[in-house]
Residue frames as qw, qx, qy, qz and C-alpha x, y, z in Angstrom:
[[0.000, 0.890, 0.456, 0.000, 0.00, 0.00, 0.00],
 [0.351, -0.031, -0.101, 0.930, 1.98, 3.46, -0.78],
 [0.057, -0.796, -0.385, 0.464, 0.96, 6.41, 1.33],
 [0.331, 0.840, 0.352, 0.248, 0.04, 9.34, -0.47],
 [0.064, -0.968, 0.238, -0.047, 2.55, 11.68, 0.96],
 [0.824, -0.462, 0.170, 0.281, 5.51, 9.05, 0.80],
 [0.580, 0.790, -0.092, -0.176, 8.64, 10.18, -0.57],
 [0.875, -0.247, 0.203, 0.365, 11.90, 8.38, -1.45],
 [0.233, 0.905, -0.310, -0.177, 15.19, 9.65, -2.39],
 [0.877, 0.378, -0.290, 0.055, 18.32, 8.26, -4.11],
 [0.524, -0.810, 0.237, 0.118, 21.22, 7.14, -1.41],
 [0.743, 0.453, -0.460, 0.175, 24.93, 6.59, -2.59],
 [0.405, -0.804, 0.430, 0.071, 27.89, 5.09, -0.73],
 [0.593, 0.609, -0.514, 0.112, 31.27, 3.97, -2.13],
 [0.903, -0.325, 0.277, -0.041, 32.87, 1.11, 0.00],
 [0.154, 0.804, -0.562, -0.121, 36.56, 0.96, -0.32],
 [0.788, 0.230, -0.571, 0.013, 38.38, -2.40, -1.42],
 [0.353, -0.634, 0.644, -0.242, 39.54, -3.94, 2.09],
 [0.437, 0.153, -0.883, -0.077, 41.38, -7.77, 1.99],
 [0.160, -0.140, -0.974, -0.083, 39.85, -10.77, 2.85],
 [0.298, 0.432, 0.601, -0.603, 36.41, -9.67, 2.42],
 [0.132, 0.049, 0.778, 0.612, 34.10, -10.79, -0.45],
 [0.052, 0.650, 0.737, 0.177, 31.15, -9.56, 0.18],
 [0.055, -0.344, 0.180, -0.920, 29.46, -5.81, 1.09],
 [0.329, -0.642, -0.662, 0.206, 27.61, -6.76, 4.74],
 [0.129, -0.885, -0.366, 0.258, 27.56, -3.12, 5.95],
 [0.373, 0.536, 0.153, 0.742, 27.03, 0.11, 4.06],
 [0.314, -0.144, -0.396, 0.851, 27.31, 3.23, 5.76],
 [0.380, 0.268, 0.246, -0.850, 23.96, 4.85, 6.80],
 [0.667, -0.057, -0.557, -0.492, 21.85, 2.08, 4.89],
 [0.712, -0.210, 0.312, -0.593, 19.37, 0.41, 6.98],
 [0.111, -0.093, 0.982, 0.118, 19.06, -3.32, 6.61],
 [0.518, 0.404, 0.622, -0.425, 15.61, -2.79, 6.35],
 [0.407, 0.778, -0.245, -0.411, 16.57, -1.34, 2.40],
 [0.278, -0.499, 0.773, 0.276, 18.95, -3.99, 1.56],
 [0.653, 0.260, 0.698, 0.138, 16.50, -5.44, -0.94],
 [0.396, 0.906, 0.055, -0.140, 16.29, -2.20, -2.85],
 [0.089, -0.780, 0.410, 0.464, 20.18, -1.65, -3.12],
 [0.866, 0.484, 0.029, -0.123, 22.09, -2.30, -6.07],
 [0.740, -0.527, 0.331, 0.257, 25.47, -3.34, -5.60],
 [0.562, 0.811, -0.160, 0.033, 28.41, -2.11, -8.66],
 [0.747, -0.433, 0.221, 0.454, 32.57, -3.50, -8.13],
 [0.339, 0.923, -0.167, -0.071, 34.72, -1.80, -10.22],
 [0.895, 0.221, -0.305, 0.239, 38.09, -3.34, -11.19],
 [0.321, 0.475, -0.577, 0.582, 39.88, -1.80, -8.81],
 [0.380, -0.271, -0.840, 0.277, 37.80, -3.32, -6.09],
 [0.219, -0.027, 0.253, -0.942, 35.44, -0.17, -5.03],
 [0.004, -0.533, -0.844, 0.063, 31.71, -1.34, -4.03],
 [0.151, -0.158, -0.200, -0.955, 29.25, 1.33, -5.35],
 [0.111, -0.443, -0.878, 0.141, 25.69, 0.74, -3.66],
 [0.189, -0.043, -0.055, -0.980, 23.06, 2.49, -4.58],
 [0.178, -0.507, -0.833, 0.134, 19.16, 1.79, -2.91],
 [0.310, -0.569, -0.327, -0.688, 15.98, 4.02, -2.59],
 [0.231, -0.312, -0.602, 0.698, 15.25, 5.19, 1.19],
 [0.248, -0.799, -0.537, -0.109, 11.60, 6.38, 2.13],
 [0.294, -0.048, -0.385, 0.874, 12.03, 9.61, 3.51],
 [0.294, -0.658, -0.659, 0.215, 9.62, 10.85, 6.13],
 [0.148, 0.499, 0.123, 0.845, 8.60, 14.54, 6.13],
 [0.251, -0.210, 0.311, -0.892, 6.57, 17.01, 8.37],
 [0.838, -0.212, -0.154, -0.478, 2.99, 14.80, 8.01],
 [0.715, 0.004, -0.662, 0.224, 4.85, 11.39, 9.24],
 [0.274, 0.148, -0.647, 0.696, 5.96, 13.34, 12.54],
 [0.638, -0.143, 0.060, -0.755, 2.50, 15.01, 12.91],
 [0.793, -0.030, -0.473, -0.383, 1.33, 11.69, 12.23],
 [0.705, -0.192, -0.675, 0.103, 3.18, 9.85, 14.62],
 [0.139, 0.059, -0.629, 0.763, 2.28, 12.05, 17.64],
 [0.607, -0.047, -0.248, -0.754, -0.73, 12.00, 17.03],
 [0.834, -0.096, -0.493, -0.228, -1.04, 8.44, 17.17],
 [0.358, 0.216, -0.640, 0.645, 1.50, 8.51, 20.08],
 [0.162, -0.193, 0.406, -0.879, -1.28, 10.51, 22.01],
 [0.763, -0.131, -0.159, -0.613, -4.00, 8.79, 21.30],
 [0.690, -0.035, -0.723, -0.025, -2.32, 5.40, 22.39],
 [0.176, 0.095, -0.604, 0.771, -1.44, 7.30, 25.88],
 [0.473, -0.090, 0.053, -0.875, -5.06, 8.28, 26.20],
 [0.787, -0.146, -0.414, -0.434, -6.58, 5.28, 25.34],
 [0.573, -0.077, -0.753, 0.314, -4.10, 3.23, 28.04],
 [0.020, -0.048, 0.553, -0.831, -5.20, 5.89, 30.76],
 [0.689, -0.045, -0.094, -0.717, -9.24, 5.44, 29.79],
 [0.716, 0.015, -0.698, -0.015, -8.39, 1.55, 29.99],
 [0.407, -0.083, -0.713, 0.565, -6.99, 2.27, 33.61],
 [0.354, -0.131, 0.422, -0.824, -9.69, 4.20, 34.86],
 [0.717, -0.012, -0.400, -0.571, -12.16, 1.74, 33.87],
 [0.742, 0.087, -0.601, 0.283, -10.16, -1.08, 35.07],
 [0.215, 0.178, -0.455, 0.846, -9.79, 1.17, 38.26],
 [0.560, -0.028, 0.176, -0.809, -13.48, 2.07, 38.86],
 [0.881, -0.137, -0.370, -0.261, -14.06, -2.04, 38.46],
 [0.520, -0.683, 0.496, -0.133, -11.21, -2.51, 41.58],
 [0.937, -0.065, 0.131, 0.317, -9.36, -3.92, 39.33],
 [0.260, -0.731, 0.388, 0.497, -5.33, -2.87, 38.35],
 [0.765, 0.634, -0.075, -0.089, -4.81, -2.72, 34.74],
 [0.093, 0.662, -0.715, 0.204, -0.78, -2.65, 35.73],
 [0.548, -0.346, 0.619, -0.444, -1.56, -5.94, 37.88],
 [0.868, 0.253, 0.391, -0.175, -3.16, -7.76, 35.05],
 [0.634, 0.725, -0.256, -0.085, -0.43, -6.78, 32.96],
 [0.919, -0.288, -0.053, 0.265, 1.98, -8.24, 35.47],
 [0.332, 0.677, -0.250, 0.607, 4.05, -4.69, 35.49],
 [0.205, -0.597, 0.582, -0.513, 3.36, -4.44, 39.31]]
């Protein structure tokens, strides 16, 4: 499903030739969560070029996720008064206290 306000931008990093190591396991500032997007270039002198598409989160995402931040904090304090006005501990049944 792509949100309507996502956008993605293009990331590079160059990975310098280093011995006994045949593969590229970590690029610098690439998630692992991207590592199916990237595209991976060697060059004969042994440079790793890796280039991958990264979601980037603007002003609505942050809005968005305090929003939703507040509303989960609300909804756990309406749980505990409820739970609280039945004498029971919502923190008790969760086995925090």
């Amino acid at each position: 499903m792509k949100k309507p306000f996502l956008k993605t931008e293009i990331k590079r990093a160059i990975i310098e030739p280093e011995t006994d190591v045949d593969e590229v396991c970590i690029v610098p500032g690439m998630s692992m969560l991207y590592m199916h997007n990237a595209e991976i270039t060697v060059s004969e002198d042994g440079y790793a070029f890796v280039t991958w598409l990264q979601p980037v989160k603007d002003w609505k995402y942050h809005v968005a996720d305090f929003i939703a931040g507040c509303l989960i904090v609300v909804v756990f304090f309406i749980a505990c008064a409820v739970f609280w006005s039945a004498g029971i501990s919502l923190l008790q049944n969760l086995g925090v206290i």
